[in-house]
N, C-alpha and C positions, 0 to 999 in steps of 0.2 A: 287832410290828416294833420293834427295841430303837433306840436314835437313831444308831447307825453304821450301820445299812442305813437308815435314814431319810434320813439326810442324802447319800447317795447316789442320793436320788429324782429329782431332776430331770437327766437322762439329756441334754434337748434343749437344756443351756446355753443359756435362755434368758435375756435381760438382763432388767434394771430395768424391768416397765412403766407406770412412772410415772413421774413429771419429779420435782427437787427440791424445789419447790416445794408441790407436791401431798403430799411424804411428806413435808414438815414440818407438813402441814397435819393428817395424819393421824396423826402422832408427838406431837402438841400435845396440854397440856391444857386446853386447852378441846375437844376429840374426846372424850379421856378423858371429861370431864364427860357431856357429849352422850351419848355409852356409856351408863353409870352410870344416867341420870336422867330418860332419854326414852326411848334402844333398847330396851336388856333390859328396863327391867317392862312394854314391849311385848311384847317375846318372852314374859314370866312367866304376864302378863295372857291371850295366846293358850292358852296351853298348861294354865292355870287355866278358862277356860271348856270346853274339853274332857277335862275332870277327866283330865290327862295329868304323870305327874312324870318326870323324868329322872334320879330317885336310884336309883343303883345301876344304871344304863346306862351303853353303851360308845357315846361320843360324838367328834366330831371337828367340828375348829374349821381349815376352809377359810382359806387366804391371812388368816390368824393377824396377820399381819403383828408390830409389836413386842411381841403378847402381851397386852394390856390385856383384844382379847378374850377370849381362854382366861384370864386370871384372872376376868372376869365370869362364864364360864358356871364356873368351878370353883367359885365364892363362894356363886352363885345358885342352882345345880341337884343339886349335889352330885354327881357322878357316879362311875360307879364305877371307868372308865377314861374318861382323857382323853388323845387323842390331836391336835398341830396340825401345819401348817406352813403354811410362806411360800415364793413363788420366789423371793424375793430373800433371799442368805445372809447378809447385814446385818442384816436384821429377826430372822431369827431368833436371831441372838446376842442381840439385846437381848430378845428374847422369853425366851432361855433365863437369861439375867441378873434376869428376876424371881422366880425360884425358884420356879414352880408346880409343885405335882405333878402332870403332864404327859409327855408324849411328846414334842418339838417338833421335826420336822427341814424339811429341803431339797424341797421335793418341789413338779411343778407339776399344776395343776389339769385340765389335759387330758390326763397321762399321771402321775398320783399311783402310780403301781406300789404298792396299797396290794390287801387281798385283798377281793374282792364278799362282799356280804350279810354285814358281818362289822361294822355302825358301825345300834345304836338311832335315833342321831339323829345329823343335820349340822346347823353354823350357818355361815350363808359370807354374812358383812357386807360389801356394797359389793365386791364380787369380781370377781363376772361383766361387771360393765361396763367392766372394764378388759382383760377376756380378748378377742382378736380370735377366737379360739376359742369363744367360749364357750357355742354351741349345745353342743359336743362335751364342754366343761366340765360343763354340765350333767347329760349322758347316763352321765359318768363316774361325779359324784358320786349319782344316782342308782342304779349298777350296786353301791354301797359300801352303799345302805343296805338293810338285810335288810325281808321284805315285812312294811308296819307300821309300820316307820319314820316319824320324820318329820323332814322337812325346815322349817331355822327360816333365812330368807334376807331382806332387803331390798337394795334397788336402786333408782336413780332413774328418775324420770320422762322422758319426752322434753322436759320446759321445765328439768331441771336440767342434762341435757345440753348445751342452747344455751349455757344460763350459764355451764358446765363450760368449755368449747371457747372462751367468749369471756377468762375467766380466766388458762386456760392457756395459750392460743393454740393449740392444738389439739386434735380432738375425740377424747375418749378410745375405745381400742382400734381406734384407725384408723378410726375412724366406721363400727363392726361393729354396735357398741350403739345403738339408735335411742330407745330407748323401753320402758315395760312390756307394750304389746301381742305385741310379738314375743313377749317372755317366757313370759308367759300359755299364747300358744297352743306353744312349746315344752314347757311342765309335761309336756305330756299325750302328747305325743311322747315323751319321757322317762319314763314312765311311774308319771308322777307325779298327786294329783289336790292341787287347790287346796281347803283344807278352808276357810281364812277370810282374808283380806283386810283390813289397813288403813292409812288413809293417816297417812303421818310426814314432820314436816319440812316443816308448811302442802301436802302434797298434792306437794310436790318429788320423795318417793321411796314407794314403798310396801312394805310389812313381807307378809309371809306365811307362814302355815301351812302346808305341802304337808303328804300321806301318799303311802306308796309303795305302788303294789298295793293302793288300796283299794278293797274291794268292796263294792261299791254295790247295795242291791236295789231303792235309790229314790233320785232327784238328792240327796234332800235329808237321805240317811244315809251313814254309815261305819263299817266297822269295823276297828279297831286292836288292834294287840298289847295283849296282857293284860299285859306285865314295863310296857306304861309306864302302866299305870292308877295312879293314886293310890290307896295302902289304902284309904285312909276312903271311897273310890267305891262298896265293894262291887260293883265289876263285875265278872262273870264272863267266861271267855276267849267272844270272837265275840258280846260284846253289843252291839246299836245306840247309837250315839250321836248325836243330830240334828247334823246340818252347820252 
Protein backbone atom coordinates (compact mmCIF):
# COMPACT_ATOMS: atom_id res chain seq x y z
CA UNK A 1 0.00 0.00 0.00
CA UNK A 2 1.75 3.12 -1.20
CA UNK A 3 0.94 6.38 1.26
CA UNK A 4 -2.12 7.93 -0.93
CA UNK A 5 -4.16 4.87 -0.30
CA UNK A 6 -2.80 4.78 3.22
CA UNK A 7 -3.69 7.88 4.10
CA UNK A 8 -7.15 7.32 3.03
CA UNK A 9 -7.40 4.49 5.79
CA UNK A 10 -9.34 5.78 8.23
CA UNK A 11 -12.87 5.70 6.60
CA UNK A 12 -14.72 6.29 10.34
CA UNK A 13 -13.49 10.06 10.70
CA UNK A 14 -12.63 9.43 13.80
CA UNK A 15 -11.34 12.42 16.16
CA UNK A 16 -8.36 12.88 18.45
CA UNK A 17 -8.51 10.15 21.17
CA UNK A 18 -6.48 11.93 23.31
CA UNK A 19 -6.74 15.30 25.19
CA UNK A 20 -3.91 17.97 24.53
CA UNK A 21 -2.37 17.48 27.30
CA UNK A 22 -1.66 13.75 27.07
CA UNK A 23 -0.19 14.39 23.32
CA UNK A 24 2.26 16.74 24.59
CA UNK A 25 3.01 14.37 26.96
CA UNK A 26 3.61 11.75 24.44
CA UNK A 27 5.36 14.37 21.68
CA UNK A 28 7.87 15.12 24.67
CA UNK A 29 11.33 14.39 24.90
CA UNK A 30 11.45 12.96 27.89
CA UNK A 31 8.90 10.07 26.03
CA UNK A 32 11.35 10.05 23.34
CA UNK A 33 14.14 9.17 26.12
CA UNK A 34 11.78 6.66 27.84
CA UNK A 35 11.55 4.93 24.03
CA UNK A 36 15.17 4.91 23.38
CA UNK A 37 16.36 3.49 26.93
CA UNK A 38 13.91 1.39 28.74
CA UNK A 39 10.98 0.28 25.98
CA UNK A 40 12.94 -0.95 22.99
CA UNK A 41 15.86 -2.89 24.67
CA UNK A 42 12.80 -4.42 26.28
CA UNK A 43 11.28 -5.28 23.20
CA UNK A 44 15.27 -6.34 21.86
CA UNK A 45 15.88 -8.06 25.17
CA UNK A 46 12.37 -10.33 24.42
CA UNK A 47 13.07 -10.99 21.02
CA UNK A 48 16.93 -11.81 21.84
CA UNK A 49 15.93 -14.58 24.42
CA UNK A 50 13.93 -16.35 21.79
CA UNK A 51 16.83 -16.20 19.43
CA UNK A 52 14.16 -14.06 17.00
CA UNK A 53 15.39 -11.17 14.52
CA UNK A 54 13.31 -8.91 12.67
CA UNK A 55 16.01 -8.08 9.64
CA UNK A 56 14.71 -8.40 6.77
CA UNK A 57 10.87 -8.55 7.83
CA UNK A 58 7.77 -6.68 6.89
CA UNK A 59 6.69 -5.03 10.04
CA UNK A 60 4.18 -2.50 11.12
CA UNK A 61 4.24 0.19 13.71
CA UNK A 62 0.32 0.53 15.23
CA UNK A 63 -0.81 4.27 16.31
CA UNK A 64 2.84 5.35 15.33
CA UNK A 65 1.87 8.38 16.47
CA UNK A 66 4.70 11.47 15.74
CA UNK A 67 6.98 8.66 14.48
CA UNK A 68 9.80 8.26 17.18
CA UNK A 69 8.36 4.89 17.36
CA UNK A 70 8.94 3.76 13.72
CA UNK A 71 12.35 5.45 13.88
CA UNK A 72 13.19 3.08 17.01
CA UNK A 73 12.11 -0.08 15.32
CA UNK A 74 13.78 1.05 11.93
CA UNK A 75 17.38 1.91 13.85
CA UNK A 76 16.81 -1.24 16.06
CA UNK A 77 15.62 -4.07 13.90
CA UNK A 78 16.32 -3.35 10.60
CA UNK A 79 13.66 -4.25 8.66
CA UNK A 80 12.98 -4.93 5.54
CA UNK A 81 9.73 -3.18 4.98
CA UNK A 82 8.30 -0.80 7.42
CA UNK A 83 4.94 0.10 7.38
CA UNK A 84 3.08 2.74 10.20
CA UNK A 85 0.19 4.89 10.95
CA UNK A 86 -1.74 7.00 13.34
CA UNK A 87 -5.63 8.03 13.57
CA UNK A 88 -4.83 11.25 14.04
CA UNK A 89 -3.60 13.24 10.67
CA UNK A 90 -1.45 15.60 12.72
CA UNK A 91 0.79 13.01 14.11
CA UNK A 92 1.41 11.65 11.00
CA UNK A 93 2.73 14.65 9.28
CA UNK A 94 5.14 14.93 11.89
CA UNK A 95 5.84 11.33 11.80
CA UNK A 96 6.34 11.67 8.00
CA UNK A 97 8.68 15.04 8.63
CA UNK A 98 11.34 12.64 10.25
CA UNK A 99 12.35 11.24 7.05
CA UNK A 100 12.23 7.44 7.79
CA UNK A 101 12.27 4.88 5.42
CA UNK A 102 8.79 3.85 5.99
CA UNK A 103 5.20 3.68 4.85
CA UNK A 104 3.35 6.31 7.23
CA UNK A 105 -0.28 6.94 6.60
CA UNK A 106 -4.06 7.74 8.09
CA UNK A 107 -5.39 4.76 9.05
CA UNK A 108 -7.47 3.55 12.34
CA UNK A 109 -6.79 0.48 14.46
CA UNK A 110 -10.22 -1.20 14.40
CA UNK A 111 -10.62 -0.91 10.58
CA UNK A 112 -6.75 -0.28 9.26
CA UNK A 113 -8.17 -1.54 5.69
CA UNK A 114 -4.53 -3.08 5.43
CA UNK A 115 -4.36 -6.91 3.72
CA UNK A 116 -4.29 -10.12 6.39
CA UNK A 117 -1.28 -12.33 6.94
CA UNK A 118 0.68 -9.88 5.07
CA UNK A 119 2.98 -8.00 8.36
CA UNK A 120 6.12 -10.60 10.18
CA UNK A 121 5.68 -8.56 13.00
CA UNK A 122 3.45 -5.64 14.82
CA UNK A 123 4.55 -3.21 17.71
CA UNK A 124 1.58 -1.06 19.03
CA UNK A 125 3.08 1.07 22.21
CA UNK A 126 0.44 2.30 24.53
CA UNK A 127 -2.53 2.02 21.79
CA UNK A 128 -4.94 -0.05 22.83
CA UNK A 129 -5.83 1.62 25.99
CA UNK A 130 -6.90 4.54 24.35
CA UNK A 131 -9.08 2.49 21.82
CA UNK A 132 -12.76 2.18 23.27
CA UNK A 133 -12.61 -0.57 20.57
CA UNK A 134 -10.05 -2.22 21.34
CA UNK A 135 -11.00 -5.74 21.89
CA UNK A 136 -11.90 -5.48 17.99
CA UNK A 137 -8.38 -3.49 17.59
CA UNK A 138 -6.88 -6.28 18.77
CA UNK A 139 -8.64 -9.08 16.70
CA UNK A 140 -7.74 -6.85 13.66
CA UNK A 141 -4.22 -6.55 14.27
CA UNK A 142 -3.91 -10.01 14.78
CA UNK A 143 -5.87 -10.91 11.43
CA UNK A 144 -2.56 -8.64 9.77
CA UNK A 145 0.01 -10.92 11.20
CA UNK A 146 0.76 -13.99 9.06
CA UNK A 147 0.86 -17.46 11.26
CA UNK A 148 4.36 -17.02 13.34
CA UNK A 149 4.23 -13.69 13.77
CA UNK A 150 4.72 -11.79 16.58
CA UNK A 151 3.39 -9.46 18.16
CA UNK A 152 5.59 -6.74 20.39
CA UNK A 153 2.93 -4.53 22.59
CA UNK A 154 2.94 -2.90 26.03
CA UNK A 155 0.08 -1.25 27.91
CA UNK A 156 -0.82 -0.21 31.50
CA UNK A 157 -1.85 -1.65 34.35
CA UNK A 158 -5.09 -1.10 36.09
CA UNK A 159 -3.05 1.42 39.03
CA UNK A 160 -1.78 3.45 35.95
CA UNK A 161 -5.05 3.81 34.83
CA UNK A 162 -6.57 5.39 38.10
CA UNK A 163 -3.51 7.78 37.91
CA UNK A 164 -4.16 8.21 34.16
CA UNK A 165 -8.02 9.33 34.93
CA UNK A 166 -6.83 11.22 37.94
CA UNK A 167 -4.40 13.38 35.63
CA UNK A 168 -6.43 13.82 32.90
CA UNK A 169 -9.66 14.05 34.48
CA UNK A 170 -10.89 11.48 32.56
CA UNK A 171 -10.50 7.70 32.31
CA UNK A 172 -8.95 6.87 29.13
CA UNK A 173 -11.06 5.16 26.15
CA UNK A 174 -14.21 5.89 28.04
CA UNK A 175 -13.28 3.59 30.70
CA UNK A 176 -13.14 0.56 28.09
CA UNK A 177 -9.66 -0.24 29.35
CA UNK A 178 -9.54 -1.51 32.93
CA UNK A 179 -6.44 -3.21 33.21
CA UNK A 180 -4.11 -6.10 31.87
CA UNK A 181 -6.19 -8.97 32.85
CA UNK A 182 -8.88 -8.19 30.25
CA UNK A 183 -5.95 -8.10 27.88
CA UNK A 184 -4.48 -11.41 28.75
CA UNK A 185 -7.48 -13.27 28.45
CA UNK A 186 -8.32 -11.43 25.09
CA UNK A 187 -4.60 -12.67 23.58
CA UNK A 188 -6.04 -15.86 23.23
CA UNK A 189 -9.46 -14.93 21.86
CA UNK A 190 -7.47 -13.20 19.07
CA UNK A 191 -5.58 -15.89 18.39
CA UNK A 192 -2.79 -15.02 19.91
CA UNK A 193 -0.53 -16.87 22.53
CA UNK A 194 1.58 -14.90 25.18
CA UNK A 195 5.15 -16.20 24.73
CA UNK A 196 6.89 -13.91 27.78
CA UNK A 197 5.83 -11.38 29.92
CA UNK A 198 7.50 -8.38 31.70
CA UNK A 199 6.88 -5.59 33.98
CA UNK A 200 7.88 -1.94 32.88
CA UNK A 201 7.53 1.28 34.50
CA UNK A 202 7.84 -0.12 38.40
CA UNK A 203 5.05 -2.71 37.36
CA UNK A 204 2.70 0.50 36.03
CA UNK A 205 2.41 -1.12 32.54
CA UNK A 206 3.54 -4.51 31.20
CA UNK A 207 5.58 -5.24 27.93
CA UNK A 208 4.76 -8.51 25.96
CA UNK A 209 5.75 -11.07 23.62
CA UNK A 210 2.67 -12.68 21.70
CA UNK A 211 2.98 -15.32 18.68
CA UNK A 212 0.13 -15.79 16.25
CA UNK A 213 -0.95 -19.49 15.72
CA UNK A 214 1.46 -20.95 17.82
CA UNK A 215 1.55 -24.51 18.15
CA UNK A 216 2.07 -25.84 21.08
CA UNK A 217 2.72 -29.66 21.72
CA UNK A 218 3.46 -28.66 25.39
CA UNK A 219 2.46 -25.30 27.57
CA UNK A 220 5.83 -24.62 27.80
CA UNK A 221 7.00 -24.72 23.91
CA UNK A 222 6.55 -22.74 20.54
CA UNK A 223 7.06 -22.78 17.24
CA UNK A 224 7.73 -19.92 15.04
CA UNK A 225 8.59 -18.82 11.62
CA UNK A 226 11.97 -19.89 10.34
CA UNK A 227 12.36 -15.90 8.14
CA UNK A 228 12.41 -14.70 11.96
CA UNK A 229 15.08 -16.94 13.53
CA UNK A 230 18.47 -15.17 13.84
CA UNK A 231 21.19 -16.86 11.44
CA UNK A 232 23.52 -17.67 14.03
CA UNK A 233 20.48 -19.77 15.76
CA UNK A 234 21.03 -22.56 13.33
CA UNK A 235 17.39 -23.21 13.67
CA UNK A 236 15.66 -25.11 11.41
CA UNK A 237 11.90 -24.36 10.07
CA UNK A 238 9.34 -25.93 12.91
CA UNK A 239 12.03 -26.31 15.72
CA UNK A 240 11.09 -26.10 19.48
CA UNK A 241 11.87 -23.25 21.26
CA UNK A 242 11.12 -23.37 25.32
CA UNK A 243 8.53 -20.61 26.24
Amino acid sequence: MDKEQGSQGNSRGTIDPIGPRELRIMNSRARELLLRYWDFPIFASLLRSRRLSLENAIVLDVGCGSGYTTLLISETFSPRRLDAFDVVPGQVELARSRGIDANIFVADIVDPRLPEHSYDAVFICGVLHHCPEWRTGLSRVAHLLRDGGVLLIEEPGSRHIKLETVLMGRPPADGAWTGLEPFRDEVASAGLSIVEERPIYFGLFGSFLCVKAAEARERDHIVARHLLRTPAGDVVTGQEVPA
